[in-house]
N, CA, C, O and CB atoms as a CASP TS submission, in Angstrom:
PFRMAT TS
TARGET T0000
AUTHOR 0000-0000-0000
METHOD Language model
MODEL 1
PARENT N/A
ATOM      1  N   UNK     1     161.589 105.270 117.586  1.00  0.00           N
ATOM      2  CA  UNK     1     161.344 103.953 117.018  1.00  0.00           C
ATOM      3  C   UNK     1     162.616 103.123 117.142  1.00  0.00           C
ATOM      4  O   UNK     1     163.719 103.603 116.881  1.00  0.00           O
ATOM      5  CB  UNK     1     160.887 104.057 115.533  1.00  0.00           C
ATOM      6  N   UNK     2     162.406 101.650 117.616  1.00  0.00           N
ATOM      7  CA  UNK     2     163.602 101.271 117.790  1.00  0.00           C
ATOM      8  C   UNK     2     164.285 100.440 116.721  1.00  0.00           C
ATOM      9  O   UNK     2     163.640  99.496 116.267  1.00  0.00           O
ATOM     10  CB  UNK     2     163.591 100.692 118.896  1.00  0.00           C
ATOM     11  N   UNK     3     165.600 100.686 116.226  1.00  0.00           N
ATOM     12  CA  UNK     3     165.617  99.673 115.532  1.00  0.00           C
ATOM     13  C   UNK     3     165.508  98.508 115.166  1.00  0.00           C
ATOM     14  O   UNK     3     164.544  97.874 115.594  1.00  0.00           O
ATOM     15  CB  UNK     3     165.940  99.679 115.412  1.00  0.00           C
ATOM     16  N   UNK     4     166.456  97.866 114.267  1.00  0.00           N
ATOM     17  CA  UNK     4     165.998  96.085 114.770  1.00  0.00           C
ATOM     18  C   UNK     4     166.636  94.922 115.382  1.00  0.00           C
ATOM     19  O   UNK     4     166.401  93.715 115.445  1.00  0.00           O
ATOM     20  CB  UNK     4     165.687  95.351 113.751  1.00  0.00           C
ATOM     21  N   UNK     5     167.573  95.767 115.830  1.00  0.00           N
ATOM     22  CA  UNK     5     168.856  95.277 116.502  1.00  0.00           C
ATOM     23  C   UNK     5     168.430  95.574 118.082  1.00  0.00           C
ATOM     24  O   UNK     5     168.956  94.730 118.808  1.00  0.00           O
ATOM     25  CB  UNK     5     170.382  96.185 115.930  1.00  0.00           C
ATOM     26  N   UNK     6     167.637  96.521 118.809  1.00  0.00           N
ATOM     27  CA  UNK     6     166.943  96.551 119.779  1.00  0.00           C
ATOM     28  C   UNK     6     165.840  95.685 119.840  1.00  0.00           C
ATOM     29  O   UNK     6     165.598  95.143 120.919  1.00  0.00           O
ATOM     30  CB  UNK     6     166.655  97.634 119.928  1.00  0.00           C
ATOM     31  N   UNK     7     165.183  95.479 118.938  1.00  0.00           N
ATOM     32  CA  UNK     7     163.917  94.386 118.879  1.00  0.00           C
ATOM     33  C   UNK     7     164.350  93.870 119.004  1.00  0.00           C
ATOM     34  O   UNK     7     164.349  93.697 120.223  1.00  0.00           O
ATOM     35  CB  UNK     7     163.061  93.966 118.121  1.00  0.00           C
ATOM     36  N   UNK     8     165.466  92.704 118.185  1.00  0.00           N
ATOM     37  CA  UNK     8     166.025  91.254 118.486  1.00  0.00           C
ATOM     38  C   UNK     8     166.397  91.237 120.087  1.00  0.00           C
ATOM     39  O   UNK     8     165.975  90.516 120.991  1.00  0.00           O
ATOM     40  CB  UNK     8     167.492  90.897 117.482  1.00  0.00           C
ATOM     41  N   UNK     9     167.384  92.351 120.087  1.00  0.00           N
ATOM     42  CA  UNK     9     167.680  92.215 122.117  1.00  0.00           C
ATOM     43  C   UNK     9     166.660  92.064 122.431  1.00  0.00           C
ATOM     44  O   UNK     9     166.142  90.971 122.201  1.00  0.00           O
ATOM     45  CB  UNK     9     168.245  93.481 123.208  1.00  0.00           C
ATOM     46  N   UNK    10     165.900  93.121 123.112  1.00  0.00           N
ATOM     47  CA  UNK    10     164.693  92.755 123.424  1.00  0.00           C
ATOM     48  C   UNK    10     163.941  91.833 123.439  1.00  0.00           C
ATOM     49  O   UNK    10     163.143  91.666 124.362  1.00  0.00           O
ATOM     50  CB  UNK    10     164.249  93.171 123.106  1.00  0.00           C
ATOM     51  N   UNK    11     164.047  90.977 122.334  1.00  0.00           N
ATOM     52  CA  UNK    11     162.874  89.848 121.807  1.00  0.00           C
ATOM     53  C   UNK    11     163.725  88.177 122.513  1.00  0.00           C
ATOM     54  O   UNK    11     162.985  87.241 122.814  1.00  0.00           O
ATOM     55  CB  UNK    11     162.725  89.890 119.424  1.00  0.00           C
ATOM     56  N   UNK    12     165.232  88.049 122.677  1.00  0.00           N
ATOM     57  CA  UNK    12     165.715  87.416 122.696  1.00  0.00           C
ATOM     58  C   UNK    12     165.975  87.719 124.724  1.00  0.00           C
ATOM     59  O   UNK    12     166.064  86.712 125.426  1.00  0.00           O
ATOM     60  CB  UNK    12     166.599  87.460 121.429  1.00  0.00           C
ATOM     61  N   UNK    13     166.045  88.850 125.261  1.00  0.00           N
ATOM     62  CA  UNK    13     165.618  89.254 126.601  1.00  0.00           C
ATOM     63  C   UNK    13     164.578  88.131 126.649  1.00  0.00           C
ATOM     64  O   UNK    13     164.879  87.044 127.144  1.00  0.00           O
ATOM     65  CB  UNK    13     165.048  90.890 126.811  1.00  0.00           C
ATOM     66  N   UNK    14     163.571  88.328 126.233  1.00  0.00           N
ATOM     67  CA  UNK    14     162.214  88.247 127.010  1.00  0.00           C
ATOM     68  C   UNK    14     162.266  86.313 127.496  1.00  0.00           C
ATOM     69  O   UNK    14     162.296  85.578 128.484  1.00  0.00           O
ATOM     70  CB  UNK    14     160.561  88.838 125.658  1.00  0.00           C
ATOM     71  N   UNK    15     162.241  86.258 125.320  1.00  0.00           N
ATOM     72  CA  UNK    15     162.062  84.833 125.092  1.00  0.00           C
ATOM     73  C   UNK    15     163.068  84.277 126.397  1.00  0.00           C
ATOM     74  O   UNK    15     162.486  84.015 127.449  1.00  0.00           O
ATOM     75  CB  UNK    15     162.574  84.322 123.364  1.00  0.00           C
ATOM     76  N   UNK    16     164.422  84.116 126.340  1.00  0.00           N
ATOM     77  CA  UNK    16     165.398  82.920 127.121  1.00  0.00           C
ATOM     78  C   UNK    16     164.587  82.993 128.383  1.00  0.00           C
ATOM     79  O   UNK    16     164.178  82.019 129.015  1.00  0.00           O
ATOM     80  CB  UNK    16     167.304  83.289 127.406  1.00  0.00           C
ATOM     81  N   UNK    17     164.346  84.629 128.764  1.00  0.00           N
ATOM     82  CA  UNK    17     164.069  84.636 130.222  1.00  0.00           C
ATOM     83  C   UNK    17     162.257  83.303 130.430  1.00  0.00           C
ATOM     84  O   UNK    17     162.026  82.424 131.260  1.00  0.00           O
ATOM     85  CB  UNK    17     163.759  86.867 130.714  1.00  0.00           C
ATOM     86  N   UNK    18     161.801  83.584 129.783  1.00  0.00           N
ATOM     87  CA  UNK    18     160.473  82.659 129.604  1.00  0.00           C
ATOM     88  C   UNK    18     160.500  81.296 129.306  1.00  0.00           C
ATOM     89  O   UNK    18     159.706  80.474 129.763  1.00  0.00           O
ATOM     90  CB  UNK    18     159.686  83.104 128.595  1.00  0.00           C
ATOM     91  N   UNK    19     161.699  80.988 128.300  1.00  0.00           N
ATOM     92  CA  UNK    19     162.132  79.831 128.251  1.00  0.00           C
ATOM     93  C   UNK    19     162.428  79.069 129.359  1.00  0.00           C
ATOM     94  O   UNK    19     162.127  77.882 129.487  1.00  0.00           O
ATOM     95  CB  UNK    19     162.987  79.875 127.618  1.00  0.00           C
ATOM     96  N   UNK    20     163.300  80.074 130.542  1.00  0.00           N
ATOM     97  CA  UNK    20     164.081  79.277 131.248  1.00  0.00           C
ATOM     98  C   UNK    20     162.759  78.950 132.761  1.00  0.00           C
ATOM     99  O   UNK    20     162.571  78.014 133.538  1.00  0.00           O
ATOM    100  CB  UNK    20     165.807  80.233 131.595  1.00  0.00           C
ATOM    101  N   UNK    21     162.221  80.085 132.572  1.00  0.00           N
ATOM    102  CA  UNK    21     161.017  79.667 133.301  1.00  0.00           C
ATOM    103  C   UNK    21     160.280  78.726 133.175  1.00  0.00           C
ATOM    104  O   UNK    21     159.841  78.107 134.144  1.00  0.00           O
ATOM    105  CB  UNK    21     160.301  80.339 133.303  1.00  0.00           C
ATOM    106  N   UNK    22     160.010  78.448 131.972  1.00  0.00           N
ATOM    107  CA  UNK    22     158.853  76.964 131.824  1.00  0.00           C
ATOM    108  C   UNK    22     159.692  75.882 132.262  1.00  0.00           C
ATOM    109  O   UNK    22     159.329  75.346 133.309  1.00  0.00           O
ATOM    110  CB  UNK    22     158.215  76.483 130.049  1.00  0.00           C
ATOM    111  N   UNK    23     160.979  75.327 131.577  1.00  0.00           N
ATOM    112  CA  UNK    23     162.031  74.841 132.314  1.00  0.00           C
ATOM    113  C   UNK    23     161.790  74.574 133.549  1.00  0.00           C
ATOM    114  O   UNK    23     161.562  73.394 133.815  1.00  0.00           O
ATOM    115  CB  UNK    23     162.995  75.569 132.297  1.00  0.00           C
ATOM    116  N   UNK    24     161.770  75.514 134.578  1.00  0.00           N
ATOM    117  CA  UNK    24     162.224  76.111 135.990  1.00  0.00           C
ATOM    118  C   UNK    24     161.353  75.207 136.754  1.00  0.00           C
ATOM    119  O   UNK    24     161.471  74.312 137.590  1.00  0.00           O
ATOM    120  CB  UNK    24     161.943  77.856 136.316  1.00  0.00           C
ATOM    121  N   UNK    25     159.928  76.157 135.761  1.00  0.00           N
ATOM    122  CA  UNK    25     158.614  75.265 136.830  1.00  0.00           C
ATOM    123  C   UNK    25     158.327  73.888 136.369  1.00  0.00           C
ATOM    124  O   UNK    25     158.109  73.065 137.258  1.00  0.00           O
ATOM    125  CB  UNK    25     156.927  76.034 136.782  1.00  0.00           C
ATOM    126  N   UNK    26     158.281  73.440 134.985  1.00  0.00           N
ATOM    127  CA  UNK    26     157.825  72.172 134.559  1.00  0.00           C
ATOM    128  C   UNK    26     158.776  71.128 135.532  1.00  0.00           C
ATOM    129  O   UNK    26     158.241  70.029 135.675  1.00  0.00           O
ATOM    130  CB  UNK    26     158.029  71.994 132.811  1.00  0.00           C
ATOM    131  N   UNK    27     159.890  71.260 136.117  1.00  0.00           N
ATOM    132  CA  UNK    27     160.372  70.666 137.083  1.00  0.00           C
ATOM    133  C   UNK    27     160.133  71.067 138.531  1.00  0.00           C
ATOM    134  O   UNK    27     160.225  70.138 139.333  1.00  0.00           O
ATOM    135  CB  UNK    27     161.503  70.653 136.820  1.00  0.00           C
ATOM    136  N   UNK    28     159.894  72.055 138.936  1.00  0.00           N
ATOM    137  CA  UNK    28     159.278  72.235 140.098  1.00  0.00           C
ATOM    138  C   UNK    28     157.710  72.107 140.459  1.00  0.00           C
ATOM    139  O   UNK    28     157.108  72.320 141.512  1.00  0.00           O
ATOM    140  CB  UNK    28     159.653  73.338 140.352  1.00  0.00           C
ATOM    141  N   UNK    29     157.408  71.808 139.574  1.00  0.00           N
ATOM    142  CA  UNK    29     155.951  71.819 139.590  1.00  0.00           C
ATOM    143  C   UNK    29     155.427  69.940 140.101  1.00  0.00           C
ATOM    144  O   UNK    29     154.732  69.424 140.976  1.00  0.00           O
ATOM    145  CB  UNK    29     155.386  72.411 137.725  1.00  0.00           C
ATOM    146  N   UNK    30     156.557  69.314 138.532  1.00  0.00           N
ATOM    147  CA  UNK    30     156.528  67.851 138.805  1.00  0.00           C
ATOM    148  C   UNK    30     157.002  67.330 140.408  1.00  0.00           C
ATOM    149  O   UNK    30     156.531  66.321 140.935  1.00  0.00           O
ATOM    150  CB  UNK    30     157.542  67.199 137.680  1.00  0.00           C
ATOM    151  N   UNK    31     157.754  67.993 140.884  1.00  0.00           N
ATOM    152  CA  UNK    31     158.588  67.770 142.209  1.00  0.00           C
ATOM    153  C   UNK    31     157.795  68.010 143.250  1.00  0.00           C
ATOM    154  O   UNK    31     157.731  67.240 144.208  1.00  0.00           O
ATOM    155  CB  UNK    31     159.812  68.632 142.384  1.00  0.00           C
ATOM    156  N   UNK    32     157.098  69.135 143.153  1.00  0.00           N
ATOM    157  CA  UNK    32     155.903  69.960 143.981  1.00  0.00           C
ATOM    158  C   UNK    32     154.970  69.089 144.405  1.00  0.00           C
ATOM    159  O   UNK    32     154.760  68.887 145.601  1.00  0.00           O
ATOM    160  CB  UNK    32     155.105  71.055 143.168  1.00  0.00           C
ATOM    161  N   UNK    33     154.269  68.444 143.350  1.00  0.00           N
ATOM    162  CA  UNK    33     153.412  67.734 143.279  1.00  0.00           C
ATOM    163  C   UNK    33     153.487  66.473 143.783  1.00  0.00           C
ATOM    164  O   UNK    33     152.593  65.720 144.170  1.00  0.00           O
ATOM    165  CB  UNK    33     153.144  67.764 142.306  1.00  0.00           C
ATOM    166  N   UNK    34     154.677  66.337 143.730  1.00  0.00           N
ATOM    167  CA  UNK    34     154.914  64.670 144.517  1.00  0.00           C
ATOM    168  C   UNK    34     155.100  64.953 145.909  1.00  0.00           C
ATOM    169  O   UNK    34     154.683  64.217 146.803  1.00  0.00           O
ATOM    170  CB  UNK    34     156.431  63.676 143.993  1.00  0.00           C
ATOM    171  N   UNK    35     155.710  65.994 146.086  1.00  0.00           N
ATOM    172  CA  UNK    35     155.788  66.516 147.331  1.00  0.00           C
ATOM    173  C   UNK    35     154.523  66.280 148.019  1.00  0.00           C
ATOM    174  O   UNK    35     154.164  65.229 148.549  1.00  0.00           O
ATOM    175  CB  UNK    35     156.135  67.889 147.292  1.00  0.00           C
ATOM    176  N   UNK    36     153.694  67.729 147.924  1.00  0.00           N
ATOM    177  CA  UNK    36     152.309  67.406 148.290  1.00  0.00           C
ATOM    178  C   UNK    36     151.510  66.065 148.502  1.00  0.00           C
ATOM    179  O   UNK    36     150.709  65.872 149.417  1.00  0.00           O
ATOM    180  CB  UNK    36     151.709  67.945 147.451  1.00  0.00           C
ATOM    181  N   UNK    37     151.853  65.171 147.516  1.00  0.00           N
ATOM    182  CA  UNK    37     151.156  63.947 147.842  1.00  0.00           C
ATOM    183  C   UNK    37     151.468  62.914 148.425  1.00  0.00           C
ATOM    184  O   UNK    37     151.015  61.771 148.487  1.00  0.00           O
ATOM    185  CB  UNK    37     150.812  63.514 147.069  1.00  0.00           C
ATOM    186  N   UNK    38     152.537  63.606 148.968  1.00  0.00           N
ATOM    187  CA  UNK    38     153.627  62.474 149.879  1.00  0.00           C
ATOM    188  C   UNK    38     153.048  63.486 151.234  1.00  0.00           C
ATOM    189  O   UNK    38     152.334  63.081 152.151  1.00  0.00           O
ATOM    190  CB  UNK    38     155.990  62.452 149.404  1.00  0.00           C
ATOM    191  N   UNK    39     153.501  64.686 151.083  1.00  0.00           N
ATOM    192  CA  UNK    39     152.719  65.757 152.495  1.00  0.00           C
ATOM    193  C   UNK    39     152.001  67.175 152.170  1.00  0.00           C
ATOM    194  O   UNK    39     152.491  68.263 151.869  1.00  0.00           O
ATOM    195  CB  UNK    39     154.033  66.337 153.670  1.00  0.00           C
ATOM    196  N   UNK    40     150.729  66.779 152.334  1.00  0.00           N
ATOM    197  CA  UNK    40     149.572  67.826 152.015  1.00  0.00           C
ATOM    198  C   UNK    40     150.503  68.952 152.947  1.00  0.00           C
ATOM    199  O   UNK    40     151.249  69.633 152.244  1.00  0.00           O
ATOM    200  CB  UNK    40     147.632  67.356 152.658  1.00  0.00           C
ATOM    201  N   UNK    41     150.562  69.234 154.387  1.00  0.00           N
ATOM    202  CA  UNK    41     151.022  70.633 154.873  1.00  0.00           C
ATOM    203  C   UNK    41     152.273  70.899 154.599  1.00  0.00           C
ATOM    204  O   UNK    41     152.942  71.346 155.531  1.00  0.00           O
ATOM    205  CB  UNK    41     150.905  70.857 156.247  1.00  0.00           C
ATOM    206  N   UNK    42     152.959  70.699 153.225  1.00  0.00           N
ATOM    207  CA  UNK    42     153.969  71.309 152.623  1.00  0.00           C
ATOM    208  C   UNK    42     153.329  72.257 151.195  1.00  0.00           C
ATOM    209  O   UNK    42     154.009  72.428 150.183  1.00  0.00           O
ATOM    210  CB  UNK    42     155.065  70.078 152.267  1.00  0.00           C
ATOM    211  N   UNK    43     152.048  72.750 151.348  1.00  0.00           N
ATOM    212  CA  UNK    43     151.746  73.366 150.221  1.00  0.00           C
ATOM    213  C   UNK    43     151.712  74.491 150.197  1.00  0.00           C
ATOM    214  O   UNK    43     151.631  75.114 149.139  1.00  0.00           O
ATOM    215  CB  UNK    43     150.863  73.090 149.778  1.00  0.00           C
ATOM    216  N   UNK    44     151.758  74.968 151.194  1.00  0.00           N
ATOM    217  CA  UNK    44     152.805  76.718 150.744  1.00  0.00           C
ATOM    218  C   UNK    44     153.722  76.534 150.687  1.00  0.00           C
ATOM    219  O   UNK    44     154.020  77.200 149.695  1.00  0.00           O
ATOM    220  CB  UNK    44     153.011  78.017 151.568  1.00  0.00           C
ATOM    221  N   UNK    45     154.660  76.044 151.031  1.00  0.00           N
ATOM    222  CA  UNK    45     156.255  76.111 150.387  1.00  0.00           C
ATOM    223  C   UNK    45     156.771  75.942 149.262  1.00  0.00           C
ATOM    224  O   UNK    45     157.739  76.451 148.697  1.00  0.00           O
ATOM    225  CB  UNK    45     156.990  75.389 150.807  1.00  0.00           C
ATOM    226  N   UNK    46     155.641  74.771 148.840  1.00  0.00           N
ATOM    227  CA  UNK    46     155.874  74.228 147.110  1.00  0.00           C
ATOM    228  C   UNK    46     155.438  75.460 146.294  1.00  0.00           C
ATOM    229  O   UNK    46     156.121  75.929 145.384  1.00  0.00           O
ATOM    230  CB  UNK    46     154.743  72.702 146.540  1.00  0.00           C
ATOM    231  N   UNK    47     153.788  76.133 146.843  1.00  0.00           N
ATOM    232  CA  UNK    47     153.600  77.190 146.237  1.00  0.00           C
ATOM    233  C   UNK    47     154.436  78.321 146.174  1.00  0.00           C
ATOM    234  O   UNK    47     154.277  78.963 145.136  1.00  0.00           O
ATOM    235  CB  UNK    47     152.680  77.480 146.567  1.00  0.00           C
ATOM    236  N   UNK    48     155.325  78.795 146.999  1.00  0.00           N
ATOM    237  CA  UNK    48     156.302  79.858 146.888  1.00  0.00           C
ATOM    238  C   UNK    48     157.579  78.990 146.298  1.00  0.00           C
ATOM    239  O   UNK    48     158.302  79.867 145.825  1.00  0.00           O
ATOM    240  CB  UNK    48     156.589  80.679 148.429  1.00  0.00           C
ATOM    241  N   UNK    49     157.943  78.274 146.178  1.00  0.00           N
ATOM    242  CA  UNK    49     159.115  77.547 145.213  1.00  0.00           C
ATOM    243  C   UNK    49     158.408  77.450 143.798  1.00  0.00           C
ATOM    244  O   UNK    49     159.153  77.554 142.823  1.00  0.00           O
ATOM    245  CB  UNK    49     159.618  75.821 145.796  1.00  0.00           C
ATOM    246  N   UNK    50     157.082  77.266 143.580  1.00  0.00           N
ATOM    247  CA  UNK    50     156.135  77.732 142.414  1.00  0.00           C
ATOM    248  C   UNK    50     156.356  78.941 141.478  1.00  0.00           C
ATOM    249  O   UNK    50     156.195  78.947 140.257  1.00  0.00           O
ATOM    250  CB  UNK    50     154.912  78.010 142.985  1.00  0.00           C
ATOM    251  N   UNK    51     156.755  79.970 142.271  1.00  0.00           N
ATOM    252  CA  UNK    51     156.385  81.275 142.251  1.00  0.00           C
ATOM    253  C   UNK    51     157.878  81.589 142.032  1.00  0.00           C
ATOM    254  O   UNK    51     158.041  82.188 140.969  1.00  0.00           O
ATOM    255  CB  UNK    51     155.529  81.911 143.560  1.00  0.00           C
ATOM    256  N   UNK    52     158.945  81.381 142.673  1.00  0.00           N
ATOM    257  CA  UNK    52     160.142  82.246 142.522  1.00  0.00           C
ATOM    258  C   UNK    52     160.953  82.644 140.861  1.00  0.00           C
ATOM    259  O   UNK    52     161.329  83.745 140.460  1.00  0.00           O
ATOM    260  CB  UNK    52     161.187  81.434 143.466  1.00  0.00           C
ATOM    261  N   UNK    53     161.022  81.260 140.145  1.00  0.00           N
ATOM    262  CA  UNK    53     161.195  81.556 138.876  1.00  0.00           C
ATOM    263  C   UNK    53     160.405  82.268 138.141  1.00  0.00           C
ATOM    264  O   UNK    53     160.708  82.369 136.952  1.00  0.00           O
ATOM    265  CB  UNK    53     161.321  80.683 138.346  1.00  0.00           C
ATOM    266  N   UNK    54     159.282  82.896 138.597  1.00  0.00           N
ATOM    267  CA  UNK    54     158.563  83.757 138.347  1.00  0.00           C
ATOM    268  C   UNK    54     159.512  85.233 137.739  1.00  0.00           C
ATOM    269  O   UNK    54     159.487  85.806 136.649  1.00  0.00           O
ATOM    270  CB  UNK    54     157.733  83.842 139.629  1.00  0.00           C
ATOM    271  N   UNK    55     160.179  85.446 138.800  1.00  0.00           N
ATOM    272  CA  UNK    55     161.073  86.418 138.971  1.00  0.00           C
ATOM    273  C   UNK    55     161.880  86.871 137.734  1.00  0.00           C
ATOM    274  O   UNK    55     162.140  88.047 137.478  1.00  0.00           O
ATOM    275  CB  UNK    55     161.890  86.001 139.958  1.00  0.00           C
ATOM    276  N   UNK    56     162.212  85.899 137.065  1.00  0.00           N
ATOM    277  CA  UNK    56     163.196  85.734 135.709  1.00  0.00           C
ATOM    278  C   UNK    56     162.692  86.013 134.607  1.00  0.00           C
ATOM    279  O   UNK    56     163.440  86.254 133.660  1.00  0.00           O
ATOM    280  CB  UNK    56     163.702  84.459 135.422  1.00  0.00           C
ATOM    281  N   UNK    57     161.368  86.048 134.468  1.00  0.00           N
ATOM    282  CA  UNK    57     159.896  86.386 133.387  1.00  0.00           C
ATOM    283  C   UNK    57     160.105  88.184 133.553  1.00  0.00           C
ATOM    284  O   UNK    57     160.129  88.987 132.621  1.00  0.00           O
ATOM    285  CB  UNK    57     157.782  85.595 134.267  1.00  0.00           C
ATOM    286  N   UNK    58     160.203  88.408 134.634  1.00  0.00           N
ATOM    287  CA  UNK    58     159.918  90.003 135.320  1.00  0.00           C
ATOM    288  C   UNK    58     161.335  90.936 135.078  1.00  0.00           C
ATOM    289  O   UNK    58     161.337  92.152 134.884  1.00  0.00           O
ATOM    290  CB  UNK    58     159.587  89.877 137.313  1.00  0.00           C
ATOM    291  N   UNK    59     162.341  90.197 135.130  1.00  0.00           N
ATOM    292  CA  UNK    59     163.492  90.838 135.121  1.00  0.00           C
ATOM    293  C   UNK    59     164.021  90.972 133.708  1.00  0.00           C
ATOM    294  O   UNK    59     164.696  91.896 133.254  1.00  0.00           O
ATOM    295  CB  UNK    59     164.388  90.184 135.988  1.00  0.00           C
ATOM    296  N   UNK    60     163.422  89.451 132.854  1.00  0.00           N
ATOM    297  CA  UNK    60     163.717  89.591 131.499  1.00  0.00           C
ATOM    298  C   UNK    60     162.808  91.182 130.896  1.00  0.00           C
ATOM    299  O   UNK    60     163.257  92.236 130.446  1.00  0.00           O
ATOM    300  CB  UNK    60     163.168  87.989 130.708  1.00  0.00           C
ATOM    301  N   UNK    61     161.499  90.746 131.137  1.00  0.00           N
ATOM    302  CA  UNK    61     160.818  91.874 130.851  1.00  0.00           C
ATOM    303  C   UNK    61     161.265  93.579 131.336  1.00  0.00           C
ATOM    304  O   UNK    61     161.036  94.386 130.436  1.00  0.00           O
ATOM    305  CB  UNK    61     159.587  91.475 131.398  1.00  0.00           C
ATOM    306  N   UNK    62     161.683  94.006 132.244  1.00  0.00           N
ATOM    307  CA  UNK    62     162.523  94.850 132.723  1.00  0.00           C
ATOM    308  C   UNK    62     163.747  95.048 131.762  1.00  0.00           C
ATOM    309  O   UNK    62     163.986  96.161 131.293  1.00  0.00           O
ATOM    310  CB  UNK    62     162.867  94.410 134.021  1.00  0.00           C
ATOM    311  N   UNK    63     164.445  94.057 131.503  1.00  0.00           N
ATOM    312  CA  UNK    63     165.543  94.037 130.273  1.00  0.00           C
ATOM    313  C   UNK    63     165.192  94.660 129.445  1.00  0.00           C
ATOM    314  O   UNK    63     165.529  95.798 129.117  1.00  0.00           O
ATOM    315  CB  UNK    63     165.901  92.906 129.627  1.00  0.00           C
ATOM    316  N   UNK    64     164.072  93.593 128.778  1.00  0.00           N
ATOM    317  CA  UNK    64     164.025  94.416 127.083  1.00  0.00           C
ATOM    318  C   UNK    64     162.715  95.861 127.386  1.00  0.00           C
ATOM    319  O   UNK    64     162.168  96.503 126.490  1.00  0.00           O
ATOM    320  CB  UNK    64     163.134  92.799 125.367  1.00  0.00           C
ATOM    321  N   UNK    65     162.571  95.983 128.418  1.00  0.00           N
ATOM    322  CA  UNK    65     162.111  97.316 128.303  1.00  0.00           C
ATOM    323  C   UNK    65     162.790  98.337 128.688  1.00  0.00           C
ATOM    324  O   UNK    65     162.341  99.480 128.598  1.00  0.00           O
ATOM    325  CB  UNK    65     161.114  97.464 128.830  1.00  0.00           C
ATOM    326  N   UNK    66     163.887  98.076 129.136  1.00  0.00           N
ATOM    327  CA  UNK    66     164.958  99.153 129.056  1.00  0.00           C
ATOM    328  C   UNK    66     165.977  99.290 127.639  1.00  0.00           C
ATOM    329  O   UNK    66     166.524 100.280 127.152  1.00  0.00           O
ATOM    330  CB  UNK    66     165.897  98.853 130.331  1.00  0.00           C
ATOM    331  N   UNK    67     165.969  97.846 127.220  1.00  0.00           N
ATOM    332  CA  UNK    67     166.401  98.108 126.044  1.00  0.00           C
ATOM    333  C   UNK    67     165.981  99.239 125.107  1.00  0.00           C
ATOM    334  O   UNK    67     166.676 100.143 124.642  1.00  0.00           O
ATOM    335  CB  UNK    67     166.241  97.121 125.533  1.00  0.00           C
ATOM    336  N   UNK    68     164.439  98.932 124.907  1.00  0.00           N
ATOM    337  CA  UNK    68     163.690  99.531 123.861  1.00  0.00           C
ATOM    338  C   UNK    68     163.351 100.894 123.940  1.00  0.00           C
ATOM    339  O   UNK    68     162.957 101.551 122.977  1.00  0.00           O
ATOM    340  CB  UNK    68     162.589  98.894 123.701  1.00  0.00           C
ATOM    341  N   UNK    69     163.576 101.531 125.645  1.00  0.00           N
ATOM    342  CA  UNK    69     163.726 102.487 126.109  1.00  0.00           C
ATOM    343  C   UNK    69     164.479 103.300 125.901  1.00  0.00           C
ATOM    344  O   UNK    69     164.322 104.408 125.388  1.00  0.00           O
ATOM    345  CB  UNK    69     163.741 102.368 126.834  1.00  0.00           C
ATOM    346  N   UNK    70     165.730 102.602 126.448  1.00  0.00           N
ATOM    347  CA  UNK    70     166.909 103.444 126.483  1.00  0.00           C
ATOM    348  C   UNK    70     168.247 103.878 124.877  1.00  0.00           C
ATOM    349  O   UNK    70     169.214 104.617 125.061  1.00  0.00           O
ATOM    350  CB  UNK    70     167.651 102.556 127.731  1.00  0.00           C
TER
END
């Protein structure tokens, strides 16, 4: 059982990492979008620039599950 000093890590892992994601995309998304409507055959690229801050959700999560793990 972990204590609560691992929960907070953990909990504070996850959150910034998710934080910084909405961040990430709510501006790439707005940018994306203008993109696209300025040039429709740029929409996989926007979609994988969509997707990369993705990454930071996954790694936070990886964090605090090693935290709570280890």
């Amino acid at each position: 059982m972990p204590d609560f000093g691992q929960s907070l890590g953990a909990a504070i892992a996850i959150g910034l990492a998710a934080i910084g994601t909405a961040w990430a995309q709510s501006r790439i998304g707005s940018a994306g979008a203008g993109t696209i409507a300025e040039n429709p055959d740029l929409v996989g690229p926007v979609i994988i620039l969509e997707a990369i801050p993705e990454t930071m959700v996954i790694l936070g999560f990886v964090v605090a599950a090693m935290i709570l793990m280890l």
